[in-house]
N, C-alpha and C positions, 0 to 999 in steps of 0.2 A: 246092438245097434248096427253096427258093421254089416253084420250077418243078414239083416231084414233089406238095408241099403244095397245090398248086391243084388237082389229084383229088380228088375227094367221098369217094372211096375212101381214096386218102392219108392223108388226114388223119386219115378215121375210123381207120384200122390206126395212126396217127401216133398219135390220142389213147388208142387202149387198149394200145398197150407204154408211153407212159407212165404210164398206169394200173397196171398191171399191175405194172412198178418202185416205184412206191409202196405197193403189196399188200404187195410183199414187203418192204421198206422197213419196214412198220407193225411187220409179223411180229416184226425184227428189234429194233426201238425198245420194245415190249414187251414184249419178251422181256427185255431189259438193264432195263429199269425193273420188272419184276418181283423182281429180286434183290433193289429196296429193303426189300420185304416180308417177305425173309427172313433176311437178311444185309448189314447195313451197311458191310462191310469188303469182303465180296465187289461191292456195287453201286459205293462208292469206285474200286476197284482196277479195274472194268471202265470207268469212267466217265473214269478218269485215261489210259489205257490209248488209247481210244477220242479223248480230248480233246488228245492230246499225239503221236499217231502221223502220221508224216507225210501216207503213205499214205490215210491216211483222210481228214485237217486239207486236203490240196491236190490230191487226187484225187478223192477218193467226196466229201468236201461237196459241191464246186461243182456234179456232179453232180448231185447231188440238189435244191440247192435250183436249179438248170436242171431241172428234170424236174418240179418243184411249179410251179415259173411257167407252163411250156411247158403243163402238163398243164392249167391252170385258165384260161391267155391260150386254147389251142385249145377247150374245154370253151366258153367264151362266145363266142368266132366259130362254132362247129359250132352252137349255137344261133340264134344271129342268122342265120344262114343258110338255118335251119328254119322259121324263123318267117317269113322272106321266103315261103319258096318254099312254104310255105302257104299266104300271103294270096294270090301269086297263083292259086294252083290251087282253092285253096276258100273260094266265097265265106260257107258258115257253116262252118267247120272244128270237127267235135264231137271235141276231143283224148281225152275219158273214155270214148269210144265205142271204143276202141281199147288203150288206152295207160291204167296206173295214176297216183296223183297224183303218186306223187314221180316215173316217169319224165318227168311232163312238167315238174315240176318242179326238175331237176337242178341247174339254172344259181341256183334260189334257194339249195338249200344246201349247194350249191358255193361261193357270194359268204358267207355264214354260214360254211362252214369255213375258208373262205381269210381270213377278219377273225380266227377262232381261231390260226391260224397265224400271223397278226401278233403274235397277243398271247401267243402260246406264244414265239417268237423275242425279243420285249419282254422275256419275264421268263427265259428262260433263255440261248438263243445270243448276245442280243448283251451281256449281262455277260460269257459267258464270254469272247467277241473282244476286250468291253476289258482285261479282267482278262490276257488273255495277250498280246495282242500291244498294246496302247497302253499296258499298265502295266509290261509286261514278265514277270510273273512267271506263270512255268510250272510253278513247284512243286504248286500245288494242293492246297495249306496252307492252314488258316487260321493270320491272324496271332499267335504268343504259344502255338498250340496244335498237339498230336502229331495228327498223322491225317490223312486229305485233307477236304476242305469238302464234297463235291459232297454228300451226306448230309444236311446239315445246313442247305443251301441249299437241296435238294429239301422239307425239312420247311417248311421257312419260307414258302416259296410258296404252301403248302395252308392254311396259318391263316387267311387272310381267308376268311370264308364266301361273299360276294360273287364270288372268284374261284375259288372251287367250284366254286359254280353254274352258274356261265358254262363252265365245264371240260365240266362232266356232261351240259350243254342240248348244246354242242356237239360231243359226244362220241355222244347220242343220233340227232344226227343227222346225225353221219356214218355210224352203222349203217346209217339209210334210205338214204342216198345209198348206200353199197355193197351193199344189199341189190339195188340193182337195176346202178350201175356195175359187181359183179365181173362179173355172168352178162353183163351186154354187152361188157365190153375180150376176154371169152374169144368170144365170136360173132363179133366182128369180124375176127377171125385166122382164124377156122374151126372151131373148139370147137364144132359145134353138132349136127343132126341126131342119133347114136344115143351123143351124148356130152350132150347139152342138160340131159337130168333129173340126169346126175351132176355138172353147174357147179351146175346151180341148187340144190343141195341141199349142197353145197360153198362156195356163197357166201351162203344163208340161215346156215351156221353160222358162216362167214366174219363177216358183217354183225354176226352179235350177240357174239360169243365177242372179239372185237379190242375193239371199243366197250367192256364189260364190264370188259373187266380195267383199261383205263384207268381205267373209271370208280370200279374198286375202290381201284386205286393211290391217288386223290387222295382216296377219301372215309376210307381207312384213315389215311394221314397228316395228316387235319385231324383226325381223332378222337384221336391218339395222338400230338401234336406238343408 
């Protein structure tokens, strides 16, 4: 594995199927957090479902949260790399002369999404890890009351205006970052030439339409909590 990673190439095809698993990934996590908006009993039952399957609990987590590390550990070495092998090839390197701000900018809100994801796993994954596995209870009850919590947990979260805010800024910019990540993880594989204008007009809707609904999920719930 080491060995294959040391290719310039490697990595780059390394770093955009991880990309690429987290695209669909997003898709997937949106999608289920959309029910909350429509249907509290249906987002419960998906959420209990999803929280309690083993499948999912010991196969696809680890997976995933292996694919967020991998994806943002290689994202700041494929940088650092860049940035080497610029200074020595150019000694004034004009990056705007070429290249827009957030591509050169990826590695900053890359470190800004990867701090949201701390604080997304804060307030939601690791209650649920103590709530199930250190406290033991897998019902996903609340205590004294009929119905599962996840509902009512998701509202709670959005009350603080503060961690709104923080939701929506970093929510915004993760559409920049994918505005310009989807159209590269698809170049890197070979998506490009007389496919190029149908990624890039795929992942400009990509970029804004994923960001958006998030953003709608947590602003609906702070106004209606």
């Amino acid at each position: 594995m080491s060995g294959f990673l040391s290719s310039s190439i490697a990595r780059k095809v390394a770093m955009s199927l991880s990309a690429l698993f987290l695209i669909i990934f997003l898709v997937i996590h949106l999608a289920v957090n959309l029910t909350s908006l429509f249907s509290e009993d249906v987002f419960n039952e998906m959420s209990h479902f999803m929280g309690t399957n083993p499948l999912i609990q010991f196969a696809m987590q680890p997976v995933l949260i292996f694919g967020v590390v991998f994806h943002f550990v290689m994202g700041f070495i494929l940088e650092l790399r860049n940035k080497k092998a610029r200074n020595v090839k150019y000694a004034k390197f004009n990056g705007a002369a070429s290249a827009s701000w957030m591509s050169r900018n990826m590695v900053v809100s890359g470190a800004v999404i990867l701090a949201f994801i701390v604080l997304h796993f804060i307030d939601f994954w690791i209650p649920e890890i103590n709530t199930k596995y250190i406290l033991g209870d897998m019902s996903g009850v609340l205590p004294g009351e009929e119905g599962y919590r996840y509902f009512e947990e998701l509202q709670h979260k959005f009350v603080n205006p503060l961690r709104v805010g923080a939701y929506v800024v970093a929510f915004i910019l993760l559409g920049l970052h994918l505005a310009h990540g989807f159209q590269s993880a698809f170049q890197s594989i070979g998506f490009n030439n007389k496919y190029t204008k149908c990624v890039k007009n795929l992942g400009t809707i990509y970029s804004i339409v994923i960001p958006l609904g998030f953003i709608i999920i947590a602003l609906c719930h702070h106004f209606n909590h």
